[in-house]
N, C-alpha and C positions, 0 to 999 in steps of 0.2 A: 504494500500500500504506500501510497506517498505521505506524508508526515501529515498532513491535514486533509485525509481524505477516509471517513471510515465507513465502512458499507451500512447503512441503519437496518435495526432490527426491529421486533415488534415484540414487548414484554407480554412473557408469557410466564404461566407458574412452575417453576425449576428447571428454566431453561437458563444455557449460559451463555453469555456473551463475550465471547472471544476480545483477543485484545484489540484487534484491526477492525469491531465491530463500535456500533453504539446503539442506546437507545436512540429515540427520537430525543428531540434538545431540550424540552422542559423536565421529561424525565433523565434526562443526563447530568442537569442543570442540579437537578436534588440532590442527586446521587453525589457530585462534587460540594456542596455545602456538608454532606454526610460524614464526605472523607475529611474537609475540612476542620466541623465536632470531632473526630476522633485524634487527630494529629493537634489539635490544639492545645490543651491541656497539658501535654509535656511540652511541645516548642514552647509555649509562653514560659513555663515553668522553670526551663532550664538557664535561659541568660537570666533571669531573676535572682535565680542561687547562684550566679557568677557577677551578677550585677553590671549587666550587659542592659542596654534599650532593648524592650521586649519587640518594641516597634519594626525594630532595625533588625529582629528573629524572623519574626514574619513576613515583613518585604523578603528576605532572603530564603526564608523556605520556599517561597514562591518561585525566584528566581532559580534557586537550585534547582527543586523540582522541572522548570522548564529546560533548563541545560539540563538537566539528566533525561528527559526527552527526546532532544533535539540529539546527541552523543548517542543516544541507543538506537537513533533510528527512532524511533517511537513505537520498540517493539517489545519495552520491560516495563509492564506497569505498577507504578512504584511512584510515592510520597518520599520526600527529602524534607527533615524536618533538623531541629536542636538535636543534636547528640549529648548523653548524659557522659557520655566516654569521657568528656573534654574537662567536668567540672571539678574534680579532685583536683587535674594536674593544674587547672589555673588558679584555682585557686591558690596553690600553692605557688606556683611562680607569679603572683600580683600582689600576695597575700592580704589578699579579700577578706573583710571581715562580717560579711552578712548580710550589714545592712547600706543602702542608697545606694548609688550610680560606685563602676568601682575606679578608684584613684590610677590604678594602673591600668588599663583597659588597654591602651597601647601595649604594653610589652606583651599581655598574654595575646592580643589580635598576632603580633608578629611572628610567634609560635603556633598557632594557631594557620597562619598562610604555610611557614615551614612543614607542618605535619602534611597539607593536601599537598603541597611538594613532591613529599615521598611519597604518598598515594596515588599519585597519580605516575612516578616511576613504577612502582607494585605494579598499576594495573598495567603499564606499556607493557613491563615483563611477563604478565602471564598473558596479554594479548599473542607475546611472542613465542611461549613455550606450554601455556595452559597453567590450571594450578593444581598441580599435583607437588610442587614444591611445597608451595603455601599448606598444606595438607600431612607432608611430612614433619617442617618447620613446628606448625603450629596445631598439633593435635588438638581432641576436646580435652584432657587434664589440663594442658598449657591456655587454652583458650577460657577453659572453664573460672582456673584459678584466677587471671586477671580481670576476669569480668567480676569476681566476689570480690575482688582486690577493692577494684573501683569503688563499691559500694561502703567496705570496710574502713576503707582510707576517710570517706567522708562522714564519718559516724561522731566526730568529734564537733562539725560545723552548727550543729541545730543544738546538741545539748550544753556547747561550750559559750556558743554565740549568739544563740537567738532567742533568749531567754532568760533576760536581766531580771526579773524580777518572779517572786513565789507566784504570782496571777499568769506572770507570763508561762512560769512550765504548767501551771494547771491547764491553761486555755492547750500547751503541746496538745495535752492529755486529751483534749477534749475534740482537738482536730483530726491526729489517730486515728480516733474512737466512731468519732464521723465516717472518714475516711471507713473503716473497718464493717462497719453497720451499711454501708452505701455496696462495699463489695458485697456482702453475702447472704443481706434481705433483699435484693432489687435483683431487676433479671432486665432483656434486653439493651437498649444501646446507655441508660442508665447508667448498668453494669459498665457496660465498657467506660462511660465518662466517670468512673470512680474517684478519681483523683480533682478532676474537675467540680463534680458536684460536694463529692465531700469537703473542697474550700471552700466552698457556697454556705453550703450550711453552718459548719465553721465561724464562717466571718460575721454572720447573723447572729449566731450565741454573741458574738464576740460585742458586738454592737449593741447588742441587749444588754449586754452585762458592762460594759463601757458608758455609751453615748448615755441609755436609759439608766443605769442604776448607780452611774459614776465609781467603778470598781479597779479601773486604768485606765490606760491613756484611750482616750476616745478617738476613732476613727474619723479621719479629716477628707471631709467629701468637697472641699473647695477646688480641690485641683480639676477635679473631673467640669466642673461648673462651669473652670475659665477655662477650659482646652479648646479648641476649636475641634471641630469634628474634621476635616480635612486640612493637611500639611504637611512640608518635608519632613523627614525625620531629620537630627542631627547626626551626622555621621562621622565614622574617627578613623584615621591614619592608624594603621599598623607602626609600630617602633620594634625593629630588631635587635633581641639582647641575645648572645652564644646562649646563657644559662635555661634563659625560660625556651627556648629554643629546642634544647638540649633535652627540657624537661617533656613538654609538649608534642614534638614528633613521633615520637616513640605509642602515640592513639591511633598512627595508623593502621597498627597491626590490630587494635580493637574493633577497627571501622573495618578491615577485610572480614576479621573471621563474621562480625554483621553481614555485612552484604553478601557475602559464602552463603549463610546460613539463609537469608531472602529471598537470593535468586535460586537455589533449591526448594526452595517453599514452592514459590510465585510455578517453576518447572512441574512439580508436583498435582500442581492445582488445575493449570492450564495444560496438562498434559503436552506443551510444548518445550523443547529443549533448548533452553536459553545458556547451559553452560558457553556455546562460540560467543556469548555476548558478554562472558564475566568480565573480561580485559575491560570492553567499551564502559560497564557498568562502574567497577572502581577507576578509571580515567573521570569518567562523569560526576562520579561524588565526590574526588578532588580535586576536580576542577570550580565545582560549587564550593568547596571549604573554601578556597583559595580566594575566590570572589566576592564570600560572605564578610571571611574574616580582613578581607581588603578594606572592607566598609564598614566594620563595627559590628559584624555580626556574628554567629555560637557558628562552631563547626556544625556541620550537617552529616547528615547517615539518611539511610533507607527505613523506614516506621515500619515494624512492628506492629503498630494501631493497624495503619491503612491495610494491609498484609490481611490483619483479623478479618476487616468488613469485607475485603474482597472474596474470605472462606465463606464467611456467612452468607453475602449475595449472589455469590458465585458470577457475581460483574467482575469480568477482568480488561474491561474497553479505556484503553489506555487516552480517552478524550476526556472519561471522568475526572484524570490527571493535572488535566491542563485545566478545565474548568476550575476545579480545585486549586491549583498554582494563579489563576486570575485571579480568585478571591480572596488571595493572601496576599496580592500586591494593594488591593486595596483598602485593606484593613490594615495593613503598615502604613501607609498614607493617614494615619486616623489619629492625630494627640488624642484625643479625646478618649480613644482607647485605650492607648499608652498610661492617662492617667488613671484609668480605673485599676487598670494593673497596681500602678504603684502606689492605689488606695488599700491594695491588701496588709491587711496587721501583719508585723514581724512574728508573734507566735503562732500564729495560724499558717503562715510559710514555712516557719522550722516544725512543727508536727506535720505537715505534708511533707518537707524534707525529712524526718525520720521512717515515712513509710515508702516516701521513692528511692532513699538511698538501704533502706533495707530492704526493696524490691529490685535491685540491682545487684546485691549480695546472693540473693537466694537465686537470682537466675543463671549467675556463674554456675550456683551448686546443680541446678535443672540441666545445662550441658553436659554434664557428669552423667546424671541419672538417664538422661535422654539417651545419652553415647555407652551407656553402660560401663562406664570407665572401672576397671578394678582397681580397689585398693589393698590388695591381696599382693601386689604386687610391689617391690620394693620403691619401682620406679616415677609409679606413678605416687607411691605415698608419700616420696622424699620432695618431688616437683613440687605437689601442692602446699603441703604443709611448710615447706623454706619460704614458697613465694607468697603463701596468706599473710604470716609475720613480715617478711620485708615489707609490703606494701600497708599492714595496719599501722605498724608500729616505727613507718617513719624512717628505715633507714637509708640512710644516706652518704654516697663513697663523691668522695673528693676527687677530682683530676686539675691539679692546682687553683686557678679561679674559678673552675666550674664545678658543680655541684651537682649529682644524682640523689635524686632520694624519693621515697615513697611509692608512689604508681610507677614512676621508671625503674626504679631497681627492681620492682616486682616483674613487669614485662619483659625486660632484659635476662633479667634470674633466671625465670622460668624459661626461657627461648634457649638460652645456654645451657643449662643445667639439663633441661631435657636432650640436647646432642653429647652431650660429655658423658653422661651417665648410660646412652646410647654407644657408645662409644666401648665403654669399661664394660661394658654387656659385652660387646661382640670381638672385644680384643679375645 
């Protein structure tokens, strides 16, 4: 098909829509507001816990998404949204502390372009050899373990930082619990906006128990009031530092074994074989890193969300996509929305930070269970359990001015550790 030509279909009950298909355009038109609910909720969420413009997330999921489009051919249908990969290590090279816009945004945008850099080398290389390296390299232990890594390394940010006062860890508590109650009494797309509605609810306690009953700091809705509803975003220059650089690169390998695991799904679903498209697929996602974080904006990956609705509707018409990418270019154009974001209370963020960054811990451990990974085995027990510690616990190797620590020593660990011990096997 040509990139803007898709053959229309006629909705019918359990019938599926290939990706070079579409519905007719009001019914396509829903279905991309659909995908856009599902991918929202984390893009907005994650420059938030990095203290990025949510604004400048969403024009750029848009964009990405379109360049990952337009790169595949328009033949992988697939959402580019906020990568959660990104937030440990920036935090750590910004040293971000929680709360407002972050003071260093430049150094970690610079790291941040660096990493799709290399992603986008990865993906030349397997355009040119396939990825059965990447497969060796980086098994599901090794894959598994830095994906808990991520989640473990951030477990210090909501309970250390977001929560100055005894009201504030209650309200954590209370946002959790939300959260908690929203996953496993509701059912349909509800369910899936878990994370979403459960801040909702959240901010309303919070609002009650503030504005109404004067309990803490009261929610300040003036920002939303004076915003204009359409406007540029402000946008930021990358600044290159070797260290955050250093630190930051090293997500690409979190962003492949992602998109590994997506376009196996997406193959799965659609019964079409997209492995010849993996090379085009990581070129494309770091090529959006690279443009997002040019401008101010979170790295990008392939959603997981969108992934979900496409199993449940079994729509895999890759126009849904672009419709979808349209409507995030113009909801980044929107202060107005920008400010409602940054009307959200700080404790009511950090208890939805302790159930997204401990839903990124358990999903490391679901690679494991998913892959059947043995730990019966020496190999795979020493990988995981070295690189959990390194990466919870902070540590950090010096190569004179520069600095490793944390999520990189974990990544590196584990990627070395699994060929050396590889290695003392087969000697």
């Amino acid at each position: 098909m040509s990139l803007f030509n898709w053959r229309e279909v006629a909705m019918t009950p359990g019938a599926v829509v290939a990706p070079d298909e579409r519905l007719p355009w009001p019914q396509t038109a829903a279905m991309g507001v659909q995908h856009v609910i599902a991918m929202f909720g984390a893009t907005v969420l994650a420059p938030i816990l990095m203290g990025f413009n949510p604004n400048i997330a969403i024009l750029m999921s848009g964009i990405g998404t379109l360049i990952f489009y337009l790169i595949t051919g328009g033949k992988v249908p697939s959402y580019l949204g906020s990568s959660f990969a990104f937030i440990g290590v920036v935090i750590a090279a910004s040293g971000y502390g929680g709360q407002g816009p972050n003071a260093n945004l430049g150094v970690a945008l610079g790291g941040i372009v660096a990493c799709g850099v290399v992603y986008i080398a990865i993906g030349a290389l397997v355009q040119a050899i396939g990825t059965g390296w990447i497969e060796r390299f980086m098994p599901p232990v090794v894959t598994g373990a830095v994906v808990a890594v991520i989640g473990l390394n951030l477990a210090h940010v909501p309970i250390k930082n977001m929560a100055p006062t005894n009201f504030d860890a209650w309200m954590q508590a209370v946002t959790f619990l939300c959260v908690g109650l929203v996953a496993v009494f509701t059912r349909g797309m509800v369910q899936r906006l878990l994370i979403l509605v459960g801040l909702i609810l959240a901010s309303v306690v919070y609002a009650v128990l503030t504005n109404g009953m004067g309990l803490g700091k009261p929610m300040d809705f003036s920002g939303i009031a004076n915003a204009a509803w359409f406007g540029a975003p402000t946008f930021t220059t990358p600044v290159f530092q070797a260290n955050a650089m250093l630190l930051i690169a090293p997500v690409a390998v979190i962003l492949v074994a992602e998109n590994l695991g997506h376009i196996k799904a997406v193959t799965a679903m659609t019964g079409r074989n997209l492995d010849p498209l993996m090379g085009r697929a990581f070129i494309a996602d770091g090529v959006a890193t690279v443009v997002s974080g040019s401008a101010g904006g979170t790295g990008v990956t392939t959603y997981a969300e969108n992934i979900g609705v496409m199993a449940a509707t079994r729509i895999y018409s890759t126009a849904v996509f672009v419709v979808a990418a349209v409507i995030a270019l113009v909801l980044g154009f929107s202060p107005k929305f920008g400010a409602l974001i940054q009307a959200i209370p700080l404790p009511v963020m950090g208890g939805v930070s302790i159930v997204v960054f401990g839903l990124i811990a358990v999903a490391g451990a679901k690679i494991w269970v998913d892959n059947k990974v043995d730990f019966s085995e020496n190999r795979n027990l020493i990988v995981a359990a070295i690189t959990l510690i390194l990466g919870t616990g902070e540590f950090t190797l010096k190569f004179g001015e520069f600095a490793l620590g944390g999520i990189g020593t974990a990544t590196f660990g584990a990627i070395i550790l699994w060929a050396l011990l590889g290695r003392a096997k087969n000697a």
